[in-house]
N, C-alpha and C positions, 0 to 999 in steps of 0.2 A: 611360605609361598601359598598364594590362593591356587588350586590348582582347579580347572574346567573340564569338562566331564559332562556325560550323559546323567551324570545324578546331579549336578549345580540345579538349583533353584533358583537363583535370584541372586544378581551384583547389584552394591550402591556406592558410588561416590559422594566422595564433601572437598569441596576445596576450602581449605583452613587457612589463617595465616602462619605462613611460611611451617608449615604440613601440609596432609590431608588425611583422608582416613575414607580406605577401601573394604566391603565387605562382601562376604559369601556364605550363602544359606545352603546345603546340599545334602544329600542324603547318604547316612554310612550304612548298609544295612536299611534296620526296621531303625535305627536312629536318624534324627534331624540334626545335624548339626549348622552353629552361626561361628564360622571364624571371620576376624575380621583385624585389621593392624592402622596404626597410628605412624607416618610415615614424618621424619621431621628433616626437612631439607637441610643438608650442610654445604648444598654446592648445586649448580644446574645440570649436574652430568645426568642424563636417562640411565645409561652403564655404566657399569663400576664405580658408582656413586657411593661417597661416605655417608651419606645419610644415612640415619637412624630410625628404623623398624622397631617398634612393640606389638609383640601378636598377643591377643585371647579368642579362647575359644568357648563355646559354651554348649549345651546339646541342650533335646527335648525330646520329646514323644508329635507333639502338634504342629505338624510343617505351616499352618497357618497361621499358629499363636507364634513362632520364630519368627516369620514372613512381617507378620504386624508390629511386635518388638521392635525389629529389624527398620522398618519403617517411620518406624517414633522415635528413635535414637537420632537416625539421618535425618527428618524432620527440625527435632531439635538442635542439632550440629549447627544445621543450616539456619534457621532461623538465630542464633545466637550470633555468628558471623555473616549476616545476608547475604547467606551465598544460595547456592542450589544445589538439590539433589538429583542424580544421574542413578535412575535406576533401571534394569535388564532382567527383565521376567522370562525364563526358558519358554515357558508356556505361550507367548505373545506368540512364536517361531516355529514351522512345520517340524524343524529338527538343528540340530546341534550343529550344521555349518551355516544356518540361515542366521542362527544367534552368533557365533565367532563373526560371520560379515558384518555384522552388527555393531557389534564390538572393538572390532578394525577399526570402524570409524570413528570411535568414543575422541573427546581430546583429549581425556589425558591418559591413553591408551597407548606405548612407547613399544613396538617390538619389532626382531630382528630374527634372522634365521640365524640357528646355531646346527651344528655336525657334530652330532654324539660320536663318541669313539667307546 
């Protein structure tokens, strides 16, 4: 799971055919890390969906040189299937609930309130 946080850096989407592929730049520590997953539809459900999740991860030292990787990858995605790139820079946003309304809006942004026990 991508999780969001005060240390995210930066979300990008790709709409693929029938996938996509979501990623997240964020800070662990003095570490950069880019986790990001390849999502491949086996059905339309948003929840409890069978589809198929591949994550990797990768780390660095240069939250800039991640940031620009990061951007060439999606770049590429995109330009291979002429789609677009959907990207959310924390930075853009006074603070971390400016960026989630943000986000809320995305389309292909799916969520529901759940009650932890």
């Amino acid at each position: 799971m991508i999780e969001l946080t005060d240390n995210t850096v930066g979300l990008w989407f790709v709409d693929l055919p029938d996938c996509d592929w979501f990623a997240s730049v964020f800070m662990d520590g003095d570490t950069v890390r880019l986790k990001y997953r390849f999502r491949h539809y086996r059905d339309s459900k948003a929840f409890d969906s069978k589809d198929i999740k591949s994550w990797y991860t990768t780390e660095g030292d240069d939250v800039d040189e991640l940031v620009e990787v990061t951007r060439r990858v999606a770049t590429k995605l995109a330009i291979m299937v002429e789609s677009d790139v959907y990207e959310l820079m924390m930075s853009d946003f006074p603070n971390t609930d400016a960026f989630m309304e943000e986000l809320r809006r995305a389309p292909f942004i799916n969520a529901r309130k759940e009650t932890i026990q």
